[in-house]
Structure formats: C-alpha cells, structure tokens
VOGU-3710 file (C-alpha; in Angstrom, 3 decimals, decimal comma):
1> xxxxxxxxxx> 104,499/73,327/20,603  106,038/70,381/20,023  104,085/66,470/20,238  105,424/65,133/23,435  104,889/68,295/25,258  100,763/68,622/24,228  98,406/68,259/27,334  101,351/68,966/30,133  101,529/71,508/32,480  104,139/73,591/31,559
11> xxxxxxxxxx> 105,538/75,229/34,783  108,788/75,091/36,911  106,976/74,896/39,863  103,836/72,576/39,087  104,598/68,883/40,222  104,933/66,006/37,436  102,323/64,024/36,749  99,853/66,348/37,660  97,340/68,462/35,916  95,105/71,766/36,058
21> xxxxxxxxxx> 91,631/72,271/36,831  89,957/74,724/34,983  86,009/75,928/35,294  84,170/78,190/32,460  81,027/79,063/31,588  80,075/79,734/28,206  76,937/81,756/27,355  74,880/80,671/24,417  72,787/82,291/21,274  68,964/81,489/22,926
31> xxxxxxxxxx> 67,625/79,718/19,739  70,667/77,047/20,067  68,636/73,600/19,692  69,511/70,696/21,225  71,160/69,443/18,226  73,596/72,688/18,012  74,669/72,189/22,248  74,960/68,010/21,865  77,219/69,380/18,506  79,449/71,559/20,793
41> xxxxxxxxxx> 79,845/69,340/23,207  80,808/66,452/21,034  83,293/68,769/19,406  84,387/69,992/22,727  85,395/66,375/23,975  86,921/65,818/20,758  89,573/68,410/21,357  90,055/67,628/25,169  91,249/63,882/24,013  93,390/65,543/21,344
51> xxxxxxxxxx> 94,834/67,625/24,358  95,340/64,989/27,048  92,105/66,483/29,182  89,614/65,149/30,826  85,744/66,657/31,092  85,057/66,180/34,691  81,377/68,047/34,382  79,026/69,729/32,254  75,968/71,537/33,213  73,235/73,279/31,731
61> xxxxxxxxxx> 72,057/76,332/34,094  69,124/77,210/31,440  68,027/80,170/29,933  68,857/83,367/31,780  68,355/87,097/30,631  71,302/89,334/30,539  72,437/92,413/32,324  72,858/93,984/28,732  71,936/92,934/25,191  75,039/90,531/23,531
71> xxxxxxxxxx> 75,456/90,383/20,085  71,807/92,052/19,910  70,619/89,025/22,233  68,924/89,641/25,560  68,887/86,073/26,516  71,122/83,274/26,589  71,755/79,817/27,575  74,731/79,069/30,110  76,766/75,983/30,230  79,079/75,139/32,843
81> xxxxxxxxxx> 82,038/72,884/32,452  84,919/71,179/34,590  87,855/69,744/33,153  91,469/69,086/34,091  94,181/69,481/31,693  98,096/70,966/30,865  98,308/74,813/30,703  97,545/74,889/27,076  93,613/73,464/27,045  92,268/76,711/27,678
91> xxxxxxxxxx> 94,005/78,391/25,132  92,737/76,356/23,062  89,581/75,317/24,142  88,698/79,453/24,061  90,160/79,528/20,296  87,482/76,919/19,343  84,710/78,795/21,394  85,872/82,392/19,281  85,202/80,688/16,030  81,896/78,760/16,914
101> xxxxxxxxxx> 79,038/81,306/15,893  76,506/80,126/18,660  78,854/81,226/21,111  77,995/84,702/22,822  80,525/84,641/25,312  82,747/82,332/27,886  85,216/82,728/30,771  87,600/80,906/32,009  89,127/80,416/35,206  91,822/78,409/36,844
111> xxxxxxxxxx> 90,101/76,419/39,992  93,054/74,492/41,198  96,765/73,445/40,132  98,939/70,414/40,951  95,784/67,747/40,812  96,272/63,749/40,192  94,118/62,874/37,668  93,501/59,793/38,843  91,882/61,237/42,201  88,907/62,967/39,884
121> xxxxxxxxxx> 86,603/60,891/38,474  84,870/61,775/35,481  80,763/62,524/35,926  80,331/62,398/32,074  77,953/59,783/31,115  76,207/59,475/27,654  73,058/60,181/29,198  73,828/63,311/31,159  75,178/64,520/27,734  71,808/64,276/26,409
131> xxxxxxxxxx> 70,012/65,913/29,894  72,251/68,741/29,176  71,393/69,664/25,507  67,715/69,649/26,603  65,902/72,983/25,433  66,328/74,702/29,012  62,646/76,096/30,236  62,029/79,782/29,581  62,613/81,810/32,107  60,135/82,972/34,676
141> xxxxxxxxxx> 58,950/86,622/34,510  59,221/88,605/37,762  56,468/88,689/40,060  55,036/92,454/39,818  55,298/94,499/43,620  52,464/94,399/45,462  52,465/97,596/46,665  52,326/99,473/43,386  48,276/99,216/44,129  48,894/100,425/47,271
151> xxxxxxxxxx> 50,860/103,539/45,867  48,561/104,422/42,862  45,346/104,409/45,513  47,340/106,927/47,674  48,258/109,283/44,764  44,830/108,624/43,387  42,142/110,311/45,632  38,513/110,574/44,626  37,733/113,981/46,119  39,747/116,337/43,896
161> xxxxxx> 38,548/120,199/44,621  36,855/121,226/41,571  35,065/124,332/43,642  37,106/127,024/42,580  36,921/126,013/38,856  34,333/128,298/36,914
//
C-alpha cells in the first residue's frame, strides 16, 4: 500500500474525509498482569497513530469463564475497544493481535461507515488506561439450586421395606 493512501477508507462509495468505526473484543490468557494489558494497549495505540486511527474506547469486562477450554484455558479476560479508522486498521490491528502470545482470541466487527472524525471524541484518558489494566475480580461461582434439597429428601425416604428380606 502505498504512504499517502495509509489510514483512508478505501471505497468508491464511502464519502471523503470520513472514516470507519470498528468494535472488537479481544479475549485474554487469565494470568495476563496488569503490566502485560497496559503493554498491549500501549502497543495498540502505537499502531493506530501509525495508521491514522483514533481509540475512541477501551474497556475491561473482567474475567469471564468460557463456553469451551481455549488454548487449554477455561478463563479469560475480555477487553473491549472502539476506534475509527481507513479500511486497513483492522487488518492490521488483527495481524498484531495473531502474533501477541497473551492473546486467546478477538473479533472484529464493522459498527458504522462514513463517520467525521471530528464528531467522536476520544474517551481515552491516561487514567482510564490504568483502570483498565487493573487485575479484573475473579469471577463469582454460581449460586447452587435450592431445590436440589428438596429433590434428594423426596427420593430419600426413611421407611424403606426391609420385611421381606430374610
């Protein structure tokens, strides 16, 4: 791709002067520190200025267990992210998440085309940065049915018939 066309949308029908907004959510190794996310992150900005995008947000949705084991992990830490940026971002974006090892998985999706970049303001503050590479809290286990007492009393009864054993 050549220099003056990095960071553009590149599409007959998209409007100059205007960008893409793109969502994903990347899904962590559990034992990622705060260190490793703030790391990613940093990185992570580093290519969107290379690319002529902006970060619009970044969230960290915690520690969540997964529907099946990932890279032997049961467990993983999601991060969601907002940005606007030219068609090739996420291309690129996803080639840096494929060679990061703490990465278990990510998806990307395109939320919007044809947006000023002017009319989004960034939410990406130094200190949010550092709220979101907090060590999320462990997840809560789930509370236990209440009527599995109910069901082991019923099957359960106390005056078996033990007459008619000799």
């Amino acid at each position: 791709m050549s220099e003056n066309t990095v960071g553009q949308v590149l599409s007959v029908q998209s409007r100059k002067g205007t960008k893409r907004e793109y969502e994903t959510v990347i899904i962590l190794r559990p034992n990622v520190n705060k260190n490793g996310i703030l790391e990613l992150v940093h990185k992570m900005q580093a290519v969107f200025e290379n690319f002529g995008a902006r970060l619009l947000k970044i969230e960290n949705w915690g520690s969540r267990t997964l529907a099946f084991p990932i890279r032997r992990s049961n467990t993983g830490i999601y991060l969601y992210w907002r940005y606007l940026g030219g068609s090739d971002i996420v291309a690129e974006f996803e080639r840096n998440l494929n060679i990061n090892e703490s990465v278990l998985r990510f998806y990307s999706v395109k939320v919007e085309d044809d947006v000023d970049p002017n009319a989004r303001p960034s939410e990406i503050t130094e200190d949010l940065l550092q709220a979101v590479a907090e060590p999320p809290p462990e997840p809560e286990p789930p509370p236990e049915p209440e009527h599995e007492e109910r069901d082991r009393d019923r099957f359960s009864s106390d005056d078996d018939d033990d007459e008619g054993v000799s």
